[in-house]
TORPALUM-488680 format. One line per 3 residues: their letters; for each residue x, y, z of C-alpha. Coordinates in Angstrom, 2 decimals, decimal comma. Layout:
<recs>
a	X Y Z ~ ...
</recs>
This chain:
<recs>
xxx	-94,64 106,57 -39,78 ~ -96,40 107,72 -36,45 ~ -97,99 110,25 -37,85
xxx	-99,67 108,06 -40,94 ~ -100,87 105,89 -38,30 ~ -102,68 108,86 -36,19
xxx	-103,72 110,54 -39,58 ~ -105,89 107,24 -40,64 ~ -106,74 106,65 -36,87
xxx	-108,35 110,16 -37,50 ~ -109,97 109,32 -40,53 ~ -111,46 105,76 -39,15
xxx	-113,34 107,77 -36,15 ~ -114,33 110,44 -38,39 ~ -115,67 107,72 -40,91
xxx	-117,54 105,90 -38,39 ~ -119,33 108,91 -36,54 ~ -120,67 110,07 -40,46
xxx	-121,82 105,95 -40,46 ~ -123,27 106,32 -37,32 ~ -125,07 109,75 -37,86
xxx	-126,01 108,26 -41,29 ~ -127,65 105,25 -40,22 ~ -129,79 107,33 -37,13
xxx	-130,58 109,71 -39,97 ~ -132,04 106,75 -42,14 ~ -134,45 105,82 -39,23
xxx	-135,77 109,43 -39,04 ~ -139,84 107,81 -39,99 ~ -138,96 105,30 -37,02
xxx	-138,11 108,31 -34,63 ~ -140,73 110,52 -35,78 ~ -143,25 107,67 -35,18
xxx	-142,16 106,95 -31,68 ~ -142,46 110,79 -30,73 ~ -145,86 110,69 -32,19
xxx	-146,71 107,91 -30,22 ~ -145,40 109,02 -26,74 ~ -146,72 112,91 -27,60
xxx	-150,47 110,93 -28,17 ~ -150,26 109,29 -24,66 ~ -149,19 112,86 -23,01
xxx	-151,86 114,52 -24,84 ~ -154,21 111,92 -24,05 ~ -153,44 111,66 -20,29
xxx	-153,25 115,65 -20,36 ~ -157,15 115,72 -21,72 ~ -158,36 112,53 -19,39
xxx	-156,66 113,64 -16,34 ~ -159,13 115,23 -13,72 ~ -158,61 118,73 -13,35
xxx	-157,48 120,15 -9,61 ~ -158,17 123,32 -8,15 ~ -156,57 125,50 -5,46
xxx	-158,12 127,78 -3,20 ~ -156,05 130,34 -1,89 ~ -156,65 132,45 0,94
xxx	-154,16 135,21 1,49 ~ -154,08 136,47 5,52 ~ -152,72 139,55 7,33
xxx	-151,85 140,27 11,03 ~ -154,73 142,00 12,97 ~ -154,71 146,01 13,22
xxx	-154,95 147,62 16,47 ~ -158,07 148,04 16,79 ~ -158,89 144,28 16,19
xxx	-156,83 143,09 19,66 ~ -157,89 146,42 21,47 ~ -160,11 144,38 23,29
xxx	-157,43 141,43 24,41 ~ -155,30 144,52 25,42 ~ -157,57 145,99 27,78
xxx	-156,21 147,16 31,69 ~ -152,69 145,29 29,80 ~ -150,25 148,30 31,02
xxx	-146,98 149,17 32,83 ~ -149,37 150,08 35,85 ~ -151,30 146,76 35,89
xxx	-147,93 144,85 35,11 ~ -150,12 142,91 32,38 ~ -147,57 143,01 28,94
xxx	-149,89 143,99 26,04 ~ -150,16 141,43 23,25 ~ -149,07 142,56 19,48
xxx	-150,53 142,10 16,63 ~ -147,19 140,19 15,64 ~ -147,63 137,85 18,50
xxx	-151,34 137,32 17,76 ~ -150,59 136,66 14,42 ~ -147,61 134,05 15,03
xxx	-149,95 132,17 17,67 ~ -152,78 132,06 14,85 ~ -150,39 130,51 12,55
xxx	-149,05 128,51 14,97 ~ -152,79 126,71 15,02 ~ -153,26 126,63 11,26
xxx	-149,85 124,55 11,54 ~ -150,78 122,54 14,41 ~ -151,29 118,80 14,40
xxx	-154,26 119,17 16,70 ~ -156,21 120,79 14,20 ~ -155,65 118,74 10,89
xxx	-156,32 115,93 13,09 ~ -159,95 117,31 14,10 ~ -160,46 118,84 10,64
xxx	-159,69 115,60 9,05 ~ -162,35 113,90 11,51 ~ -165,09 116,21 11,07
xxx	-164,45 117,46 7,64 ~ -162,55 115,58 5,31 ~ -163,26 112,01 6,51
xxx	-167,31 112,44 6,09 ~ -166,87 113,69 2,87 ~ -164,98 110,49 1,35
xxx	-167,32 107,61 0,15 ~ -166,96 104,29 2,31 ~ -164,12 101,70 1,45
xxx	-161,68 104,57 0,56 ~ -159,12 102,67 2,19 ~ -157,17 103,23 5,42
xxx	-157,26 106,39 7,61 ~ -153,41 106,87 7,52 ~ -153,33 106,78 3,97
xxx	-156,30 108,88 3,83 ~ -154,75 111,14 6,59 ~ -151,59 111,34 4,53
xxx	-153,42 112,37 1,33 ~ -155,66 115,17 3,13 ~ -152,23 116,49 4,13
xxx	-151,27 116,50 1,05 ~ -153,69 118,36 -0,31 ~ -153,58 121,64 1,43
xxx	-150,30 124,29 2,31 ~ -149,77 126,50 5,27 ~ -147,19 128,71 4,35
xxx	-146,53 132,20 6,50 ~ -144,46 134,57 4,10 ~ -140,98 136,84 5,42
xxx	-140,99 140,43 5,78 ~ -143,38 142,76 8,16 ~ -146,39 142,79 7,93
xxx	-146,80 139,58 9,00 ~ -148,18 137,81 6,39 ~ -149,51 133,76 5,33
xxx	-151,79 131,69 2,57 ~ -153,58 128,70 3,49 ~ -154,02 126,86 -0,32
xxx	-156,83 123,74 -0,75 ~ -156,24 121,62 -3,80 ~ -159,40 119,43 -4,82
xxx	-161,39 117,77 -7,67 ~ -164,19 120,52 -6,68 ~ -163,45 124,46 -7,04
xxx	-166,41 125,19 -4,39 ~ -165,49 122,48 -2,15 ~ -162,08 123,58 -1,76
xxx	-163,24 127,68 -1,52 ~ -165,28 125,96 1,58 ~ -162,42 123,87 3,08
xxx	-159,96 126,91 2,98 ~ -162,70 129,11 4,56 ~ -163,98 126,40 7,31
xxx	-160,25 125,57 8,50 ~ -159,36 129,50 8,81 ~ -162,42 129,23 10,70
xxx	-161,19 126,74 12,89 ~ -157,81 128,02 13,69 ~ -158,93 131,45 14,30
xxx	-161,43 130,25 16,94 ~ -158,45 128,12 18,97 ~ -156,49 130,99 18,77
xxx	-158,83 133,40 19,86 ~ -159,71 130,91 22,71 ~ -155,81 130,55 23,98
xxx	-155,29 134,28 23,86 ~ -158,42 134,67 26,16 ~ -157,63 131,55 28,36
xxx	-153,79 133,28 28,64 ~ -155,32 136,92 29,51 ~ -157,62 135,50 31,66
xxx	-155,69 133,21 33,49 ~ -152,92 136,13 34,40 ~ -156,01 138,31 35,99
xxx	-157,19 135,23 37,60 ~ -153,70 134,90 39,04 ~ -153,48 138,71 39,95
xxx	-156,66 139,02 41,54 ~ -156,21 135,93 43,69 ~ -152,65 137,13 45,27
xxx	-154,24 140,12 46,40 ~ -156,98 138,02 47,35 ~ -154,57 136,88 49,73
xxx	-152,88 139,55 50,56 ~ -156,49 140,99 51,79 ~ -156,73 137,96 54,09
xxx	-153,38 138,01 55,67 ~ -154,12 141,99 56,18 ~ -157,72 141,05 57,68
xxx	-156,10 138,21 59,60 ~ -153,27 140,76 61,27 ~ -155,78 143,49 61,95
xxx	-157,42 141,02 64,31 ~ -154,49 139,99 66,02 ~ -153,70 143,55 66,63
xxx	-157,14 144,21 67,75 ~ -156,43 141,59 70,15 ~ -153,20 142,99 71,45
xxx	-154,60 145,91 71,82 ~ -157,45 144,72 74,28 ~ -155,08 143,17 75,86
xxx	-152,38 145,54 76,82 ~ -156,02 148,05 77,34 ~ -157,44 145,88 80,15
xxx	-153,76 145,70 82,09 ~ -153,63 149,58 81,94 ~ -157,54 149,21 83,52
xxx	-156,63 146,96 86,18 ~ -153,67 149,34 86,89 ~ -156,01 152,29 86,59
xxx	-158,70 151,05 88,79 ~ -156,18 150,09 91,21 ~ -154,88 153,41 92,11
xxx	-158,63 154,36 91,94 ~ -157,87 156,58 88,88 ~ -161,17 156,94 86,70
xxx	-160,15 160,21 84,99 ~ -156,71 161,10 83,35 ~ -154,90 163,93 85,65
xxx	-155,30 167,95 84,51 ~ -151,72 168,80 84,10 ~ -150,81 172,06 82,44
xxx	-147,60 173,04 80,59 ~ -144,61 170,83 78,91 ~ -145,37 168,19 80,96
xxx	-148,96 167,58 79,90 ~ -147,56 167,16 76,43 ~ -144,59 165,38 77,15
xxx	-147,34 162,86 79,29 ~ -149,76 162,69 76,74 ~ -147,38 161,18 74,07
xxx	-146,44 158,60 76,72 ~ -150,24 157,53 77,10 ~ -150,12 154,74 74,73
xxx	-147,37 152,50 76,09 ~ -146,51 152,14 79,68 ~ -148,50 155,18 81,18
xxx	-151,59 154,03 79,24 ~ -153,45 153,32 82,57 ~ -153,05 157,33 82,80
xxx	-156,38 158,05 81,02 ~ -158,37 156,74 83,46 ~ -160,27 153,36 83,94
xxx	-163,63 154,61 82,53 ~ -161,84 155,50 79,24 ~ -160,30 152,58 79,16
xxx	-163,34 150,59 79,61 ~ -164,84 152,13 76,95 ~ -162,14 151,56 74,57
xxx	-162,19 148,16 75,22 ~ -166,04 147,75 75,05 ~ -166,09 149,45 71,99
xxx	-162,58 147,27 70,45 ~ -164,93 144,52 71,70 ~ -167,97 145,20 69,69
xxx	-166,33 146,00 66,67 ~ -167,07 144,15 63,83 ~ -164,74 144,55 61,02
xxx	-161,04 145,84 60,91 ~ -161,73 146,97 57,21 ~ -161,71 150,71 58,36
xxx	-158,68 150,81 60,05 ~ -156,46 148,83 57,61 ~ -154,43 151,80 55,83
xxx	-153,25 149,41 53,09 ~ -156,99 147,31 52,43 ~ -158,95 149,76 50,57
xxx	-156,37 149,98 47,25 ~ -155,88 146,49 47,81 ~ -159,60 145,94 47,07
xxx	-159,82 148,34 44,58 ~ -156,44 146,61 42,54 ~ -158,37 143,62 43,22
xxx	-161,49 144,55 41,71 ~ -159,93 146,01 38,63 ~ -158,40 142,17 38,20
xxx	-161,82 140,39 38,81 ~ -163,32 143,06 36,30 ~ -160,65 141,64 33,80
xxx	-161,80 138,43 34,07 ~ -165,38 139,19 33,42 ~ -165,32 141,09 30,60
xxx	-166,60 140,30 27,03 ~ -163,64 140,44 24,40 ~ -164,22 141,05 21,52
xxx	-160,99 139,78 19,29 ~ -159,98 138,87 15,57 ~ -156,56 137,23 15,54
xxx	-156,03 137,91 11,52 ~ -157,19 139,71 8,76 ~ -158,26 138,61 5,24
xxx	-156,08 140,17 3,19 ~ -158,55 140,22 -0,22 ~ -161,65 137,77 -0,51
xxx	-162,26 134,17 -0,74 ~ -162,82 133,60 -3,74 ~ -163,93 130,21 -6,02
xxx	-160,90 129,26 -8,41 ~ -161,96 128,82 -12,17 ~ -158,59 127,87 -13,55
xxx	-156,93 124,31 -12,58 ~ -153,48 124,43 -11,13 ~ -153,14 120,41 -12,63
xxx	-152,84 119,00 -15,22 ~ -150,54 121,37 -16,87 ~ -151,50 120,20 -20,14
xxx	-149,02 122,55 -22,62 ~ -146,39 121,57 -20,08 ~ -147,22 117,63 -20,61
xxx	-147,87 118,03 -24,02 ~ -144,30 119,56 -24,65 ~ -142,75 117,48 -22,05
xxx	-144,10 114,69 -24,46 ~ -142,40 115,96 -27,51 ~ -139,68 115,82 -25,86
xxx	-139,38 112,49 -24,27 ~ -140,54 111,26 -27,14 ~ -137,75 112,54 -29,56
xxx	-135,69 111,17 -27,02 ~ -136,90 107,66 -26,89 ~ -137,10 107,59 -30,80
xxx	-133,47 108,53 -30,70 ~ -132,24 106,10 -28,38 ~ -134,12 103,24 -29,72
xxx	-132,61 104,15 -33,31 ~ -129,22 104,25 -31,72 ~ -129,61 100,83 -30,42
xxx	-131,14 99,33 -33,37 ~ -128,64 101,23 -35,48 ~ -125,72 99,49 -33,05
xxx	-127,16 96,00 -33,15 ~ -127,48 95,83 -37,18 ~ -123,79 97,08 -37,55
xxx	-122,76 94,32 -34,94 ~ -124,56 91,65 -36,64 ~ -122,59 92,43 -40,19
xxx	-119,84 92,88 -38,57 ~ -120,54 89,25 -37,46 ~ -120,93 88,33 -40,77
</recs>
């Protein structure tokens, strides 16, 4: 008995899945009509639709020879770290990325271009950004694209070019303002080193007259204006005593002299052991700072180059995409009539 019941349960589904197919099948014109009709409106839109182009600018990391410049007197000696062309690169990227720069491109560029009453500047803002990629690509060499999209091929080739432009120029300017600043820096410790050296030569100068002119008073006390003649070890032994308490023992008109000529000296430059490759350090740091650099931060890997193809509309992609939805909304509207007509007998 159960299994007569299952058998025509069976049969019942089976019966009204052949209906159903059946009476979708009848409205095959109806289906075919509505994917006509939606494949005319993606065909249409894919033939109206303004075409967009991209500009894309492929860029490399600088050779060797293009940061030479930025890596001059940069050595182990000079304690300057050279700069590589990886961190050139990365910093050059880092501007095509940076906020700072869309904002003044968008000012100077992209807002003069748009025709008044183009609505608000954060929408328009939100569109430039929209309309342009920054993307810097894995593996070594370092490696990035900058891509414009616009309604005009030669307007975006000049976009792309003009904000490479841009960022390379920042770039160029930190790396210089960073090399610059770390001679600056350099040459201005040892600027002060020079002084405090300058500054204790004096004092010592000082001393010196001073501890000169109590060995003269002690000299021309004892009425002794020449040092003694003594012959032998003990002349030697005397002689290396002459500078600290038995200075007075070279006589007061040496001493006099001595301190005449301490007196009327003018500089301690000469006599500073340490101030000469202190100066010369120094230099080498002030030379740094002077120089004329001449630096690329990236390299144009290919040519810019006007695009001829649009990247939108995709027109066989709408056109199928059409077909598609279209078969699709012919089906499900046949379904639906299909399942209000058998409700309504059903009804009846």
């Amino acid at each position: 008995m159960r299994n007569d019941v299952e058998h025509r349960s069976s049969n019942s589904e089976e019966v009204d899945l052949l209906e159903f197919l059946e009476g979708v099948w009848r409205q095959k014109l109806f289906i075919f009509l509505v994917t006509i009709a939606v494949t005319a409106v993606a065909l249409a839109y894919a033939l109206l639709a303004k075409p967009v182009y991209e500009a894309k600018v492929f860029l490399a990391a600088p050779s060797s020879s293009d940061i030479a410049d930025l890596n001059y007197g940069r050595t182990s000696q000079t304690g300057l770290e050279p700069f590589t062309s990886r961190k050139v690169f990365d910093i050059f990227v880092e501007h095509l990325n940076g906020e700072t720069l869309r904002r003044q491109f968008f000012k100077e560029v992209y807002l003069p271009s748009m025709p008044p009453g183009q609505g608000a500047q954060g929408a328009l803002y939100a569109a430039f950004n929209g309309s342009f990629d920054v993307v810097q690509l894995a593996g070594e060499p370092a490696r990035a694209y900058v891509a414009f999209r616009g309604r005009d091929p030669a307007v975006a080739s000049e976009w792309a070019a003009a904000y490479i432009d841009k960022a390379g120029a920042a770039a160029k300017a930190e790396l210089l303002h960073d090399a610059t600043k770390e001679a600056e820096v350099r040459a201005s410790a040892l600027q002060l080193e020079l002084d405090n050296l300058r500054k204790n030569g004096e004092r010592q100068r000082e001393d010196k007259i001073t501890r000169l002119q109590e060995a003269l008073r002690i000299a021309t006390a004892i009425g002794l204006e020449n040092p003694p003649l003594i012959d032998g070890e003990v002349s030697k032994a005397l002689s290396s005593k002459m500078d600290g308490e038995l200075t007075y023992m070279r006589g007061s008109k040496a001493l006099a002299a001595e301190i005449s000529n301490l007196q009327q000296r003018k500089s301690e430059d000469p006599f500073i052991i340490e101030l000469r490759d202190l100066q010369t350090r120094q230099q080498f740091y002030e030379g740094l700072v002077a120089a004329k650099r001449d630096v690329s931060v990236y390299q144009l890997d290919g040519t810019i180059e006007q695009p001829d193809v649009p990247v939108k509309p995709k027109r066989n992609l709408i056109i199928a995409l059409g077909v598609i939805v279209g078969l699709g909304l012919g089906c499900l509207i046949a379904t639906l009539r299909y399942t209000l007509q058998n409700l309504q007998r059903r009804r009846a």
